[in-house]
N, C-alpha and C positions, 0 to 999 in steps of 0.2 A: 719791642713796643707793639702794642694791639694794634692791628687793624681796624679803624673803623670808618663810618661816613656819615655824614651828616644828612638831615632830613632837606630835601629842598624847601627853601624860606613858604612856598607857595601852603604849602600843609604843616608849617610850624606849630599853629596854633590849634588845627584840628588835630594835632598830634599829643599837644599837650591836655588836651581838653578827655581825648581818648581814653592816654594812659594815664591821667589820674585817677577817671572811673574806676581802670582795674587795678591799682597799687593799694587802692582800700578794700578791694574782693578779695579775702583769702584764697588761699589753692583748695581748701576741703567747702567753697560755698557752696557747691551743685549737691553736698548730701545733706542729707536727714537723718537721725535715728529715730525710729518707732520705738518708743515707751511706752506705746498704750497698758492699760489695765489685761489681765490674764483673765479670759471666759473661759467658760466649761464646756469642751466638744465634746460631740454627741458621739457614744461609743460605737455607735451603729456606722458612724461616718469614717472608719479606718478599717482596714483587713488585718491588721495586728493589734499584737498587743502596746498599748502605749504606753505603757512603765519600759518596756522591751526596745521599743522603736527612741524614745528621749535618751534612754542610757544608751544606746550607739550613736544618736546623733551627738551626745556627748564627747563619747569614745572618737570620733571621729575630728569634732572640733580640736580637741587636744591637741592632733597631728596637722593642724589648718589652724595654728596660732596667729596664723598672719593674713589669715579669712580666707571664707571659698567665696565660690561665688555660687548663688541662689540655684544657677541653670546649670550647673555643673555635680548640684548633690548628687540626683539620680545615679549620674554615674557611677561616679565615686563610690558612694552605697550597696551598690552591686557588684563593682569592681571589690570591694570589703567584706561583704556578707553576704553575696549570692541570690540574695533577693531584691524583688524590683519596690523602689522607696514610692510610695502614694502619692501623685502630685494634691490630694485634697492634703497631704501631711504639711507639705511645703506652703499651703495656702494658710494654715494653722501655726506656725513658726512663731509669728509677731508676736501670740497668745502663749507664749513657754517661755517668760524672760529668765526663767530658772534653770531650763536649759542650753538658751543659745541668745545675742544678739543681732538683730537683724537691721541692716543698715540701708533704707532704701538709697538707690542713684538717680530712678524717673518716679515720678509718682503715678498709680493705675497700675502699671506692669508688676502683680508681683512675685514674677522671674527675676526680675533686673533685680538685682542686691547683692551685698555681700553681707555673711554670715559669720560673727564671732564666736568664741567661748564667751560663757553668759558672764563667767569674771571679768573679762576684757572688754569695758567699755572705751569705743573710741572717740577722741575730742568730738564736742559739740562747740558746733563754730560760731562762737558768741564775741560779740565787741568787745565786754568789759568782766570784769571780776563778780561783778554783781549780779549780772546776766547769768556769769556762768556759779555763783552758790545757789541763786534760784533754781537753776535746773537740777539740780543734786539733791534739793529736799521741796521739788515740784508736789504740789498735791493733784488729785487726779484732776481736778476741775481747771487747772492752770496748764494741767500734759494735755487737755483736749482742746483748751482756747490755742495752746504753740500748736497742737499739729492741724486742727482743723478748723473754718471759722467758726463762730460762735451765731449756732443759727438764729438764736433769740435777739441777738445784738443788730442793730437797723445803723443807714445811713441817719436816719431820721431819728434815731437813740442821739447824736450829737447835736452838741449846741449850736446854733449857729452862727455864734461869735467866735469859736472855737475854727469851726471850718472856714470865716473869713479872713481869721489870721493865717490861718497853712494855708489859704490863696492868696494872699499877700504878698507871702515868704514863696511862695513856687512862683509867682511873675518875676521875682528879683533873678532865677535861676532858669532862665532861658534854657540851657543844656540839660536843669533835669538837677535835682536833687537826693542824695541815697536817704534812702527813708531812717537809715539808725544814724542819719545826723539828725534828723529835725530837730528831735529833742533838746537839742543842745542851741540850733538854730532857735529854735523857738524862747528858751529859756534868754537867750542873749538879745533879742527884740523888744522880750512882752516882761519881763521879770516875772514869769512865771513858770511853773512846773510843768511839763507837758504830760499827761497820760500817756503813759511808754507801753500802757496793754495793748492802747488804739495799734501797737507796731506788731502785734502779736495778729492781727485779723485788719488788714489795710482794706478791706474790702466796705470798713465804715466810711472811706474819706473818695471812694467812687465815684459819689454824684460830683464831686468837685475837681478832680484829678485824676490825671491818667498813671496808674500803675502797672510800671515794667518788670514785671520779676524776672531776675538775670541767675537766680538759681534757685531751689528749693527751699532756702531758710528764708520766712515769712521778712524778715528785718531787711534780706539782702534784694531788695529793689528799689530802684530809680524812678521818684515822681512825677509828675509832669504836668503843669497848670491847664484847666481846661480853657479855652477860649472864653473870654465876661458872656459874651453874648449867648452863650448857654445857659447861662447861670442866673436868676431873677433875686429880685432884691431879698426875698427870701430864701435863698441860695435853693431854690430847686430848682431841677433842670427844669427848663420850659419847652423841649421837646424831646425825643424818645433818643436815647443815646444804648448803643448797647453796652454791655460791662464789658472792661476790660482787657478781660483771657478771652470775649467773643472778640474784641476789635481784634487784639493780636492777630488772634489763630485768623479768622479770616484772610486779614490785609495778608501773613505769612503764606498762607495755603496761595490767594490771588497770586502773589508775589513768585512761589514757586512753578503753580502750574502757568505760569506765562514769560517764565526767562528764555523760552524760545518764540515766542508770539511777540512781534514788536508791530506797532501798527503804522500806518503806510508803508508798509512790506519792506522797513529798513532789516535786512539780516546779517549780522555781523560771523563771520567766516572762524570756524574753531581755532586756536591755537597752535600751530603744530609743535611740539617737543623738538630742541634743537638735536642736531641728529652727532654732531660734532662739539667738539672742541668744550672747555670749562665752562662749570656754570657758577656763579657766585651767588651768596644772597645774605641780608642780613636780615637776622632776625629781631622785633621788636615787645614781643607781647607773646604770652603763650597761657591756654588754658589747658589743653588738650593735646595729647601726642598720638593719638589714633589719626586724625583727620588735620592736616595743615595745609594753609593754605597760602603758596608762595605769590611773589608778585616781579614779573619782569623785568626789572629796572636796570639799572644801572649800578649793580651792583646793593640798594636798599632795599629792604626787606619790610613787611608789615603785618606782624601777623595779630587776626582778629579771631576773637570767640574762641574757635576750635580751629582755625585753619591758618596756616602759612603764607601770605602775599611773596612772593617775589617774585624778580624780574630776570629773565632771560637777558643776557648782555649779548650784543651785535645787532648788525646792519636794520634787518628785519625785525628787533625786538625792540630797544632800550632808544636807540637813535631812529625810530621809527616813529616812535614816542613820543619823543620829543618834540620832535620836527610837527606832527599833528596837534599837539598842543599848542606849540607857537602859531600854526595855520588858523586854530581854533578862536584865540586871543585875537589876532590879526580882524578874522572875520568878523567877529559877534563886536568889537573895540569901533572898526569901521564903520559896518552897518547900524547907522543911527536912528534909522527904522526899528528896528528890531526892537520889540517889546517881550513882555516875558510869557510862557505857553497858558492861555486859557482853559483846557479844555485837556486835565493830566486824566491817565490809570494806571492804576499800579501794574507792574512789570516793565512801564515803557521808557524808551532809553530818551535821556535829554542830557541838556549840556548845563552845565552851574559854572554862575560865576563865585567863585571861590575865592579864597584870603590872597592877597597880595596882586590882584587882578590876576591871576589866574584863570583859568576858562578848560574844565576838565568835562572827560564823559563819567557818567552815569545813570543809576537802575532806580525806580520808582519801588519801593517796598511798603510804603502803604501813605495814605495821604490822613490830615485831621486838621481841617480849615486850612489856618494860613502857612501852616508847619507840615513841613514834606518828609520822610522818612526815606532819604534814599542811599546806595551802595554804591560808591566810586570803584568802577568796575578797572579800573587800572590802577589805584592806589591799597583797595582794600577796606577802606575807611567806611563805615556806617553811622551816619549823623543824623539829626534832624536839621533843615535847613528851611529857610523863609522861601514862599512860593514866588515874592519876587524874584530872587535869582535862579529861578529854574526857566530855562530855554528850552523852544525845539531843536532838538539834535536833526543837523544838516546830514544830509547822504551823503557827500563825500565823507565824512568824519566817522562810518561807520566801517570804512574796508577794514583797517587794521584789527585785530580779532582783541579779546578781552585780555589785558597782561595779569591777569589774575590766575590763579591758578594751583587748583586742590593738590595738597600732596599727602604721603603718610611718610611717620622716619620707621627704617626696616627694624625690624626683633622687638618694638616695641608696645607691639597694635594687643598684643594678649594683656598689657599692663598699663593701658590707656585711661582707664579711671581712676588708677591709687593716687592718692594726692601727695607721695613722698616723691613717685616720678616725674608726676608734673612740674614740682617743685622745683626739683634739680635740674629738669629740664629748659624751665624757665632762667634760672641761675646760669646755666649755662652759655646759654646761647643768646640770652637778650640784649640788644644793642652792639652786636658780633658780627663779623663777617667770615663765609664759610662757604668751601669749599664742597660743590653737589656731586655725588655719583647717583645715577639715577639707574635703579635698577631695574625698574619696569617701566614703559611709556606708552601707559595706560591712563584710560579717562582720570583717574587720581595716582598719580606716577610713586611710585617706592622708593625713598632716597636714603642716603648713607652720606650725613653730614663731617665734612673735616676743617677742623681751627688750622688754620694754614699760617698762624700768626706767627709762633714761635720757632725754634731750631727740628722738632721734630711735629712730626702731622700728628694732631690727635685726634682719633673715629669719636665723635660725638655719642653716636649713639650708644657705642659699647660705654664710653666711660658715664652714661645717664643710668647705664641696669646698672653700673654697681653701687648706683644707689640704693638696688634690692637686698644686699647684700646683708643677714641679720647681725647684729652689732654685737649680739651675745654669742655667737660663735665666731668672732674676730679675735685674732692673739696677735698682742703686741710684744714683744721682747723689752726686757726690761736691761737696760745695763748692766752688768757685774753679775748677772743673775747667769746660775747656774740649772742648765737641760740635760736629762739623760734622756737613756732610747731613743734618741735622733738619728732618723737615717738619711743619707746622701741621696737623694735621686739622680743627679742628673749634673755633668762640670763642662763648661764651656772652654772654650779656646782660649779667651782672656783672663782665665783663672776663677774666673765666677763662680758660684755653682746651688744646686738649689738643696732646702733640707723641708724634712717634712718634722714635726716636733706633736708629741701627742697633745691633745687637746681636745677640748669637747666639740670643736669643730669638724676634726678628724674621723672622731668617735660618730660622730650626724653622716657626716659623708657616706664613709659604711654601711650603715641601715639605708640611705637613699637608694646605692648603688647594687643593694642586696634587696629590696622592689623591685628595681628594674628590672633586673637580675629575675628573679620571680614572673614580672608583668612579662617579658619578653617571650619566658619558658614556653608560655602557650599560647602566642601572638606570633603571626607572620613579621616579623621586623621589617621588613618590604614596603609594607601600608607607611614606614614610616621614612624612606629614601628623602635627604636634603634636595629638593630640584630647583631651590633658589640659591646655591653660597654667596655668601658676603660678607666681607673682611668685618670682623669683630663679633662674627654668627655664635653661638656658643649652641654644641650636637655633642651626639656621644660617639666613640668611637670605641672599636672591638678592640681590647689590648689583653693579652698574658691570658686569654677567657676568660676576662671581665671585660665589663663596660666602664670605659673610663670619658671625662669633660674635657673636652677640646674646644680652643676655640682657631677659628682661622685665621692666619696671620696674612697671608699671599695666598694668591690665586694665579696660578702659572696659565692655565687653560682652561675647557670647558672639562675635563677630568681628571687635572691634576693639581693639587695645591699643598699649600704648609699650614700647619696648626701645631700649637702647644698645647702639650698637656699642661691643664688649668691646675692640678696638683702633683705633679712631678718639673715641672718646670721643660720638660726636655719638647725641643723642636722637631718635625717630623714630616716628610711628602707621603702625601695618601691619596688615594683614588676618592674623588668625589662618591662614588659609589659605595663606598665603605662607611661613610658616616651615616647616621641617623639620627632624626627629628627627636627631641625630647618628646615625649607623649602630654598632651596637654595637662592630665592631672598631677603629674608629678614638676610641671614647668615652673611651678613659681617654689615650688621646695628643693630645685636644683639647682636657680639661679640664684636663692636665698643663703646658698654655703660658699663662704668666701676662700678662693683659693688657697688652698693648702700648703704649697709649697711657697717657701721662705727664700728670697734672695740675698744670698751672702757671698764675705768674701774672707779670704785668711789675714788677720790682721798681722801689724808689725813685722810684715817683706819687710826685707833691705828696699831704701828708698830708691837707689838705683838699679831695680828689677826691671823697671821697662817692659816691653813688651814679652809677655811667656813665652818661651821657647816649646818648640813641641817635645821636648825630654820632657819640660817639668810637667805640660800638661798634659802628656801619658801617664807619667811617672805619678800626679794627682788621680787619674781616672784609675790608677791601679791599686793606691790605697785607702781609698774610700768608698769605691763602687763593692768590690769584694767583701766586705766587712757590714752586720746586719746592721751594726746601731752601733752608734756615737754616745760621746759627751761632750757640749758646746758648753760654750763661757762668751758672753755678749761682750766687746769690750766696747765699744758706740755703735750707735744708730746715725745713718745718713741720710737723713729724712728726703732731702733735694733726688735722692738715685733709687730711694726703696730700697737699700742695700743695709746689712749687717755685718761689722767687723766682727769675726769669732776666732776662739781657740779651741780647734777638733781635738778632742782625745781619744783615744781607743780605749774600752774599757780596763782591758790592763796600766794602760799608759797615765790614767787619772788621779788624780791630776797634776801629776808632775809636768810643769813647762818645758823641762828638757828634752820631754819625751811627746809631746804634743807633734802632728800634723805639722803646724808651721815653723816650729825647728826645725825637725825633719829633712821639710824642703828646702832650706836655706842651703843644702850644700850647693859648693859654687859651682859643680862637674853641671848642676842641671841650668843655669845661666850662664853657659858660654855661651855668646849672639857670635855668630860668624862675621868677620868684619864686614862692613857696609861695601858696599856696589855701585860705583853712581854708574850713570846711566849717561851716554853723552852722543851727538850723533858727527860724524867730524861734514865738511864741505861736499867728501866726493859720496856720502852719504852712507859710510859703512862704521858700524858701530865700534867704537871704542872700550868696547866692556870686552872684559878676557872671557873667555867660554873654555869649559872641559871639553874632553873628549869624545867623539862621537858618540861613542857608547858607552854608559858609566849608570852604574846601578843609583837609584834614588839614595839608596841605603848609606850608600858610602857619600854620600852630602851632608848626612845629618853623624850626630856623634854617635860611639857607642850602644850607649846607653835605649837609641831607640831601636836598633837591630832586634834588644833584649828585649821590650815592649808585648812584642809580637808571638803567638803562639807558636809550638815547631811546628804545629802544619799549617802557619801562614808564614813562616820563612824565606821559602822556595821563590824567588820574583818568579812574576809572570813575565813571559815573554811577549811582545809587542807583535812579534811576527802572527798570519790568521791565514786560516785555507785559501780567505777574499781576500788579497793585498788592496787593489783601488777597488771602486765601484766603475761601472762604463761611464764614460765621457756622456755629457751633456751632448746632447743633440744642437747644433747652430746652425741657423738658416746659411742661404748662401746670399751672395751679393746681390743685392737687389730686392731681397723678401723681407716681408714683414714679421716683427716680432713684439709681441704684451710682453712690457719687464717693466718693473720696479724699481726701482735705485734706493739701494742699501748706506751706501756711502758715496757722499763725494767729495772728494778733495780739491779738484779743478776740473778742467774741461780737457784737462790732458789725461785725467784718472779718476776714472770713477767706477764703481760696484754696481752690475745690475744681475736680479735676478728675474728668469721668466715667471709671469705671471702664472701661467697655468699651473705651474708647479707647485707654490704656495701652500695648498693645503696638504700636500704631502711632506714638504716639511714642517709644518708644522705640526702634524699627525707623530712626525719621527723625533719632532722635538720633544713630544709629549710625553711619549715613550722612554726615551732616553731617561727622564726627570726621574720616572717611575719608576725600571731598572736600577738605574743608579742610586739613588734614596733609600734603596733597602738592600742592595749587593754589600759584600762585607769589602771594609776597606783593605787593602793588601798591597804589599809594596812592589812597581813595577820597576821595570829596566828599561829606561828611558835612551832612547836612539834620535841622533838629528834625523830630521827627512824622514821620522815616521808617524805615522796617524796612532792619535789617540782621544778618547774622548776626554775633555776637561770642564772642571765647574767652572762659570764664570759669572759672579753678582750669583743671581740662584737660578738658572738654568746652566745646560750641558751641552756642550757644543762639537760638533765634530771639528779636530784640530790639527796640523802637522807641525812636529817642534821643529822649529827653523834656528835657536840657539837652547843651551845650558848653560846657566849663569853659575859666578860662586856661593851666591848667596843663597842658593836653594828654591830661584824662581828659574820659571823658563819662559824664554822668548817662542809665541805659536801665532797661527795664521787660519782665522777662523774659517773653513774651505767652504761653508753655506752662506756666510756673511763678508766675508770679504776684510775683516778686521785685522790688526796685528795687535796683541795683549802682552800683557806679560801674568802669568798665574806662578802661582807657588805647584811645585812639585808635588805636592799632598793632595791636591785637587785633580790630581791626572790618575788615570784608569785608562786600561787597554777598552780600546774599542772594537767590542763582538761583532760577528757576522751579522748579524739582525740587524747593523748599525751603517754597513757598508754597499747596501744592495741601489739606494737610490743615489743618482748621480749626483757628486757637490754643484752645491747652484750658485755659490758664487761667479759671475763673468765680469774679468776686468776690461775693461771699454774706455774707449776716447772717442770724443765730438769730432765727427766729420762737420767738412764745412766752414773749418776755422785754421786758421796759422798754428803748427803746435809752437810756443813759446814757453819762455819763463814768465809764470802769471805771478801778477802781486799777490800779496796779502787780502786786499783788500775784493780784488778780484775774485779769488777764492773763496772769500765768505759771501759775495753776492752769488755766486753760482749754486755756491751751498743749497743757501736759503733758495733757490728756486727749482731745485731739483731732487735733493733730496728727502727720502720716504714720500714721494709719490709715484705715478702709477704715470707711462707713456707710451704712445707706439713707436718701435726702435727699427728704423730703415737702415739695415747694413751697406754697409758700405764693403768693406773689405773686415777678413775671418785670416789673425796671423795664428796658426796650428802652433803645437809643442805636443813634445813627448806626455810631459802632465799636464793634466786636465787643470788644475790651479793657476799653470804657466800659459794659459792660451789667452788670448785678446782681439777683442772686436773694436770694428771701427766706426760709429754708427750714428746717423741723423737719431735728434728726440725729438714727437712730434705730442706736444700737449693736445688732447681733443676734448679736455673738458666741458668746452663751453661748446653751444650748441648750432654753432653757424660757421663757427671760427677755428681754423685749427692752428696754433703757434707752434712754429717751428722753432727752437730753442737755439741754435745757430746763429740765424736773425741775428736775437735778442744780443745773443754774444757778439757777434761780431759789431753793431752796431754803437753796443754799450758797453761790454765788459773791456774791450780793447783798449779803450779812453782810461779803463786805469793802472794799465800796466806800461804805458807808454810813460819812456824814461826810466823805466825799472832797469 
């Protein structure tokens, strides 16, 4: 089931009043297209020839099907043909509808735009059908009244019975009216036809109302009645009112330059970024994925315009909150004095009384008589509200900082305008709750959003880009349908495995990666090193001496992580330093080609296959990886998994089924499972599983079959024995000194894991290492010994380990010697551990609480001790140091002394002996 929460009753109704504004603003309102008429430029005004320069801006378009953008020609242009493109060319674009489409995004700027092929017109964001055939066979005089007013047209060109009915109909709408309803408002009041031109040039209905345009299509703004007392009986103003776009920009500009100027020197204290623990937020509204803006709470979310609200959850955020709010209500409900502030300016903070008595803070964004324009700097919310319920905001009500707060989502800031992203992004995440990594915590913080709703996490932002993904080079498989020249890239463990299928997707990738290829030849690739990674990043990586699309899967460390190849399917540990930044001109034509490799699976196994045995899945990797190209045969598609049931054939084999791939493997030699193992531990606490022999090759655990797997010159096991047998013993204080550890594990107060602090970064230096090594050493089969060290995967890191049993089932029981753990790992996952690997000391110390009775501890006991000592950080007063021959087998006996806090230091002993004792009594 989704997660989600509801809006607190208090802003139910500013919530619905919000989003209904924006559920009738499309995602493409903020553009325009320029259709102007084509003038004749003066030849004097270019350094080329422009028959020469139109047919490469042509040529160019072609390969920018999916638009460039206006401030990126230049480059491009040069980067193409060696010469540098005229910015007076750029300025002359609008005027060459035969050679390109020009789509402004701001108007004045014109850099800001994107650029089509002159064929490729993009929607024009019209209300209705009729709207949009008039634009199709626009005459020039109709293309100049839509994009610009009509300067001969007057307020005072309208009738003024005309302007008294639209002031009629805007007092009935207190919040504000979208101007492409009127018409229909109007028709429904007066049984009349409204002039739908008047919506092409709202600059006629001024003297009477306030017009907000909320994006660049003349239609897409919100009314606003002016106050009667403006307005004389012959509806002209009776004093000097400035126009609109001056009111805005003003009160805006006032508004911005004074969000730090609050007057009688109320200053509210910045935000700080929680430095720990999750962050939640739900999202409600989204225009923009460049710029959002979160809001504190409790877990809800509000995002307005272009930014994100959300709330920081904990002590000092959400229930901080709270709690001021209710102080807030208390006070201003109390105090029966208290009238409302005479005497506002914009920027300054006050208090409103809000829906459901409510009593919130807020920001003055511009004032207009009795109607105040302000920003609920904790909710998000930007309304107009009545000057009655604006308060002065009291000084205590200012300490708590603003729970607002700017964010951006990462990988998506280059594709912040396209209205397919916004779209999806909107889709996504509205009325959602999600899961924060915040990857910078900076003034507008960098986040990497996850739906935490479902059985697996899914990265929000990765799954919004492949919305970019072009539709015309997506390949769907079709049932029954028949592929040749298919190749295998890449076969998993579970039998999986990926295929690549020619296609004209395929065929695009190629030429991308044959740019790059080109672009890189005479480029430092350096300028382009990733110095942000983040899980669902998409870079390139150097593979086989090409450049191949990775994306990140895990991040182990600050230089080591996993990523798949985005059209081989196959998984991989690389050094952060290895990858590199897609170059910006080629970014949006590399995230536009939808991964290439195909996940499949061999259809119609025996039902009772179970889990793959590692025969069969050698025994798969050996006849399919060697072999250039296949012929597949679709027999379903499993839409829920992304998965495709096939019949491989080799091209001799085709297509006889007898001789297919999954006959093949059905012999039964490759699914013998070795019988099960359970696992059991008896009273005096020594395992009941039978174990081999101290020393017994890996080889001879699995059948046959996989001895044969293996090339003759990786036959030979490696021997476990190394120059290093241990590394030196851990250095341990003596009785009575002090010692920084952390505690790894604890089980009770009779047994716990601590490692020295100072150490820390050295293992984790050697952990990093290990990852790095191991991920690209070739795998080979070892000779596996009780009582000796080896390194082992475990989850996806590599652990220094000593095997302490050999089971029959092909795991082995190990003892993680830096962590303190006991695992059990499969045999296949172990590799001798090199000298590079044994120099620094195991930091595992197993320890017991001095200061207490050792006992038999409960259950219950043991999970309070847990939770209050484990993965943190203490100072460790020895008490007594019991020696052993190995360094794994030694034991300390030691006060924990919590000093976190900053007066008080908790001795953990205390705590036990006081409390935890009380639950083991009677055990």
């Amino acid at each position: 089931s989704e997660k989600r929460l509801t809006v607190p009753p208090r802003f139910q109704k500013e919530l619905q009043v919000h989003l209904s504004r924006s559920s009738s603003t499309e995602s493409n309102d903020h553009l325009t297209i320029s259709t102007a008429e084509p003038h004749p430029v003066a030849p004097c005004s270019l350094t080329a020839d422009i028959n020469e320069v139109q047919s490469r801006i042509k040529e160019l378009l072609s390969k920018y099907s999916s638009g460039v953008r206006v401030s990126k020609m230049q480059q491009i242009y040069r980067e193409m043909y060696w010469e540098d493109l005229s910015t007076e060319v750029l300025h002359q674009l609008e005027n060459w509808p035969h050679v390109c489409t020009v789509e402004r995004i701001h108007r004045g700027d014109p850099m800001d735009g994107l650029l089509y092929p002159a064929k490729k017109m993009p929607p024009i964001a019209k209300s209705d059908t009729e709207q949009e055939k008039a634009s199709q066979n626009v005459t020039s005089s109709k293309a100049d009244l839509l994009l610009k007013p009509n300067m001969e047209a007057t307020p005072a060109s309208l009738s003024s019975d005309l302007k008294q009915k639209v002031v009629s109909i805007l007092l009935k709408y207190s919040n504000g009216l979208w101007a492409h309803a009127l018409p229909k408002v109007y028709q429904d009041t007066y049984q009349v036809k409204f002039p739908e031109e008047i919506l092409n040039n709202l600059e006629l209905l001024s003297d009477v109302c306030v017009v907000d345009y909320v994006s660049e299509v003349p239609r897409r703004a919100i009314l606003y009645a002016k106050p009667q007392r403006c307005i004389d009986e012959n509806l002209n103003v009776t004093e000097k009112v400035q126009s609109p776009d001056d009111v805005k920009a003003t009160s805006e500009q006032q508004y911005e330059e004074s969000k730090e100027q609050y007057p009688e020197n109320i200053t509210v204290p910045s935000l700080t970024i929680p430095s720990e623990g999750s962050v939640s937020i739900m999202v409600l509204e989204l225009k923009n994925t460049n710029e959002l803006h979160s809001n504190s709470c409790v877990g809800w979310v509000i995002l307005f315009v272009c930014f994100l609200n959300c709330r920081y959850v904990g002590k000092d955020y959400s229930s901080a909150q709270e709690q001021m709010e209710d102080d807030m209500k208390a006070y201003y409900s109390q105090n029966s004095t208290m009238s409302p502030a005479q005497s506002l300016s914009v920027g300054q903070l006050v208090a409103v009384h809000a829906e459901e008595d409510a009593w919130v803070r807020a920001q003055i964004i511009s004032l207009e008589d009795n109607r105040i324009k302000v920003h609920y700097v904790d909710h998000g919310f930007t309304e107009f509200v009545e000057s009655n319920s604006v308060y002065k905001l009291q000084k205590q009500f200012s300490s708590l900082p603003f729970q607002a707060v700017k964010c951006k989502l990462a990988g998506l800031e280059a594709f912040c305008d396209d209205p397919v992203l916004v779209k999806t992004v909107e889709s996504q995440t509205c009325f959602k709750i999600f899961a924060v990594e915040i990857l910078e915590k900076s003034d507008i913080p960098l986040l990497v959003l996850y739906d935490t709703s479902g059985e697996d996490d899914i990265n929000i932002n990765a799954t919004c880009l492949k919305a970019l993904y072009d539709k015309s080079l997506e390949l769907h498989l079709q049932v029954d349908a028949l592929y040749t020249n298919v190749r295998v890239t890449s076969v998993f463990s579970d039998g999986s495995l990926y295929c690549q299928v020619p296609s004209k997707g395929l065929s695009r990738l190629s030429e991308v990666l044959q740019k790059l290829e080109d672009y890189f030849g005479y480029k430092q690739t350096s300028e382009f090193n990733v110095l942000l990674p983040f899980c669902g990043k998409i870079c390139l990586f150097p593979s086989k001496g090409k450049w191949a699309r990775v994306e990140i899967k895990i991040i182990h460390t600050r230089r080591a992580l996993d990523v798949q190849f985005m059209d081989t399917g196959t998984v991989a540990t690389v050094k952060v330093s290895e990858l590199r930044e897609i170059p910006p001109q080629f970014l949006r034509e590399v995230i536009a080609i939808p991964p290439q490799a195909l996940k499949c699976c061999l259809a119609d196994l025996p039902p009772n296959t179970g889990m793959w045995t590692p025969d069969a899945v050698l025994w798969l990797r050996d006849s399919v990886m060697n072999c250039p190209e296949f012929s597949m045969k679709v027999i379903k598609q499993d839409g829920s998994k992304g998965i495709a049931h096939i019949y491989l054939f080799t091209p001799e084999s085709f297509p006889d089924m007898d001789q297919s791939i999954n006959r093949q493997i059905k012999n039964a030699d490759l699914w013998k499972h070795q019988k099960d193992v359970f696992l059991s531990v008896t009273p005096s606490g020594t395992s009941s599983t039978k174990v081999v022999s101290d020393g017994v090759s890996a080889l001879q655990l699995a059948s046959g079959k996989l001895e044969k797997s293996f090339p003759d010159s990786a036959r030979e096991p490696i021997s476990a024995v190394s120059t290093i047998d241990t590394p030196p013993p851990l250095p341990l204080p003596k009785p009575g000194e002090l010692m920084d550890i952390y505690v790894s594990v604890a089980c009770h107060p009779g047994h716990f894991i601590v490692q020295p602090w100072n150490e820390l970064n050295n293992l984790y230096a050697l952990m990093e290492e290990m990852i790095l090594y191991y991920s690209k050493a070739e795998e080979k089969p070892v000779n596996i010994e009780k009582n000796k060290l080896y390194a082992a995967k475990i989850g996806d890191e590599w652990y220094r380990v000593i095997v302490k049993g050999i089971l029959r089932n092909g795991f082995l029981s190990v003892y993680e010697l830096d962590y303190g753990k006991h695992e059990f790992v499969s045999i296949r996952k172990v590799q001798p551990l090199t000298d590079a690997f044994r120099r620094l000391p195991f930091q595992a110390i197993t320890a017991q609480l001095a200061g207490v009775k050792n006992q038999q501890w409960s259950e219950e006991a043991s999970i309070v001790f847990r939770n209050l000592v484990e993965k943190k950080p203490f100072v460790a007063q020895i008490q007594a140091v019991n020696e052993s021959p190995n360094s794994w087998d030694r034991k300390i006996v030691t006060f924990l002394v919590d000093t976190s806090l900053p007066h008080i230091d908790t001795w953990i002993h205390d705590f036990v002996s006081q409390s935890l004792v009380e639950f083991s009594k009677g055990d």
